[in-house]
C-alpha positions as CSV (number, residue, x, y, z in Angstrom):
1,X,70.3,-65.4,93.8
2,X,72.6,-64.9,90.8
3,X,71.1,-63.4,88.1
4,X,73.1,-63.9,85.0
5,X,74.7,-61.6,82.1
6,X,72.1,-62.5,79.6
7,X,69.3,-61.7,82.0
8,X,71.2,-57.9,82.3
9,X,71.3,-57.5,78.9
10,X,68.0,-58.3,78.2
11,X,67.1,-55.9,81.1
12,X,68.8,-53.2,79.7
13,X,67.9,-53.7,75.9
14,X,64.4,-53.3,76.7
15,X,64.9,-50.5,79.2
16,X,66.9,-48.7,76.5
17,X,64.6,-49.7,73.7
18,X,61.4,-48.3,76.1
19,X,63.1,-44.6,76.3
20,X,63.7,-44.4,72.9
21,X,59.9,-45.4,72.3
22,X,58.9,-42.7,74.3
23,X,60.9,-40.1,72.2
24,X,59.3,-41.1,69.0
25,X,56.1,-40.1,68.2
26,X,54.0,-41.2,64.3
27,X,52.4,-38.8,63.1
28,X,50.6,-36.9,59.8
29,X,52.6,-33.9,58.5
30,X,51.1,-31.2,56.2
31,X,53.4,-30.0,53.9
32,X,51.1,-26.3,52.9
33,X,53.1,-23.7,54.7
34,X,51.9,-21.8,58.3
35,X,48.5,-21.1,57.2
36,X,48.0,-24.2,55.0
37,X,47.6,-22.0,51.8
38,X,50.1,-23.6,49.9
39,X,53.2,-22.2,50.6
40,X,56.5,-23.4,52.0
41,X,57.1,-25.4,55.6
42,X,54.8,-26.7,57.8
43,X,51.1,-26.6,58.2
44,X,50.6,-29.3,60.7
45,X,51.6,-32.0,62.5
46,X,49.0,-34.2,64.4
47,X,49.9,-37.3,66.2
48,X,48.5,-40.3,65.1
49,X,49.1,-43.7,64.8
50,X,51.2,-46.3,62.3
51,X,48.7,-46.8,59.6
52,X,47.3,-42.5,59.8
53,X,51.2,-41.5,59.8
54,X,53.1,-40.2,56.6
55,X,56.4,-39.5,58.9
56,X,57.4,-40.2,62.5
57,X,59.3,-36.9,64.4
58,X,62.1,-38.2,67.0
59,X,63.7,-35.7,69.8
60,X,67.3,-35.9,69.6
61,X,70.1,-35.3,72.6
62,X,70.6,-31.5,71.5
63,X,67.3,-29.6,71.0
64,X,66.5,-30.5,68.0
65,X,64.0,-33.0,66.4
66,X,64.2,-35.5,63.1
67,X,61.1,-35.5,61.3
68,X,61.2,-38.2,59.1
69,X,58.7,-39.0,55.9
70,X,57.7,-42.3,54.6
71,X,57.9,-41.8,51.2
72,X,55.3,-44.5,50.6
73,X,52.5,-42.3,51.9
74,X,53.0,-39.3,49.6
75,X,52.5,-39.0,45.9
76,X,54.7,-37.5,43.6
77,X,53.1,-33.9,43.4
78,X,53.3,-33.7,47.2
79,X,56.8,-35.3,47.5
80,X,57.7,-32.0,44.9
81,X,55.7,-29.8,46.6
82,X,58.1,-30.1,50.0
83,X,61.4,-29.1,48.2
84,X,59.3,-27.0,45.2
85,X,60.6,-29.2,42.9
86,X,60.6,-33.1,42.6
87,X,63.0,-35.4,43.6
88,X,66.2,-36.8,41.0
89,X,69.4,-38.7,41.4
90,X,71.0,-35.3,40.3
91,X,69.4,-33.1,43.1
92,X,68.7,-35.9,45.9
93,X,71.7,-35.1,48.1
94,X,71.4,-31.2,47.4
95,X,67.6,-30.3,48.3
96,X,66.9,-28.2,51.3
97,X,63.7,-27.7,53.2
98,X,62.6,-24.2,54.1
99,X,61.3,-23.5,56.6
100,X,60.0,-19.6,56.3
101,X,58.8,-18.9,59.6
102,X,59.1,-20.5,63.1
103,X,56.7,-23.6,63.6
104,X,54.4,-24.2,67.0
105,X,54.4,-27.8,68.3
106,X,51.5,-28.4,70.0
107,X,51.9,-29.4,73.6
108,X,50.8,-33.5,73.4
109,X,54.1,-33.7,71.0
110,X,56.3,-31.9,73.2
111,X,55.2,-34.1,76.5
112,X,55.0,-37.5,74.6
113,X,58.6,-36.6,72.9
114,X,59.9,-35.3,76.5
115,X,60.8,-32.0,75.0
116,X,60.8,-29.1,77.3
117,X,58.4,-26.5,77.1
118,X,60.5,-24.1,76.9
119,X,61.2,-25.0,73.6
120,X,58.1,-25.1,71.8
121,X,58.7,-24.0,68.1
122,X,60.7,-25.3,64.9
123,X,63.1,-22.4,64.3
124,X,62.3,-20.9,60.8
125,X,65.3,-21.6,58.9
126,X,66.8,-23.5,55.6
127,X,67.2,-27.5,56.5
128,X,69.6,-29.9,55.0
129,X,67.1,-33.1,54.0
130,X,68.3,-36.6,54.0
131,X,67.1,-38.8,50.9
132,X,66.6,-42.2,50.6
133,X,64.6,-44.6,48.8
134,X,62.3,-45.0,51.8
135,X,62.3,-42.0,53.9
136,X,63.0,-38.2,53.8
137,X,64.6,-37.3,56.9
138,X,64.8,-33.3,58.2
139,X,66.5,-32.6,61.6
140,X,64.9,-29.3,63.1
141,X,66.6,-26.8,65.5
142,X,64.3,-25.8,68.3
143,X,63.5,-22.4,70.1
């Protein structure tokens, strides 16, 4: 039986498109520093679905992970409150997001986004964010 090139390709679309499902995960960030007082960094990050999510956090080939925020779902004090200060045209492509100390992942992200477990924290550090219209995107390194 011959099985032709379209069939492959369809094949390995979806086979491609299911493993990078499977390293995406939606979920609800907290933007209130470690202890969710307030400060800088993150406070949280529970896994949820689509409509509960205001970002969705993506493992990457090289230990790190992409968290990116829907815009959409934040409201201007929050969106300022990530960056401590709100966003412009004049600072979009400048503004950093600081990270003071090292972040736990809880072990339900790690499995459903295939990390290993021997990496289970956000390294504390100063992050480089992407800014669009639509999303803020912030590529962790993991320890």
């Amino acid at each position: 039986m011959k099985i032709s090139i379209t069939t492959l390709l369809f094949l390995l679309f979806t086979i491609i498109s299911s493993a990078q499902e499977s390293r995406q995960q939606y979920v609800h960030a907290d933007f209130r520093g470690r202890d969710c007082f307030g400060g800088m960094g993150l406070c949280s990050t529970q896994k949820t679905d689509l409509a509960g999510a205001n970002a969705s956090m993506t493992k990457n080939s090289d230990n790190t992970v992409t968290l990116k925020i829907f815009r959409e779902k934040l409201t201007n004090e929050e969106e300022a409150h990530i960056f401590g200060q709100a966003i412009s045209l004049a600072n979009k492509n400048s503004l950093s997001f600081a990270q003071p100390e090292s972040f736990q992942l809880s072990n339900d992200l790690k499995s459903k986004l295939e990390i290993a477990f021997s990496l289970d924290k956000i390294k504390a550090g100063t992050y480089l964010a992407e800014i669009t219209k639509e999303t803020i995107s912030i590529r962790f390194s993991l320890q």
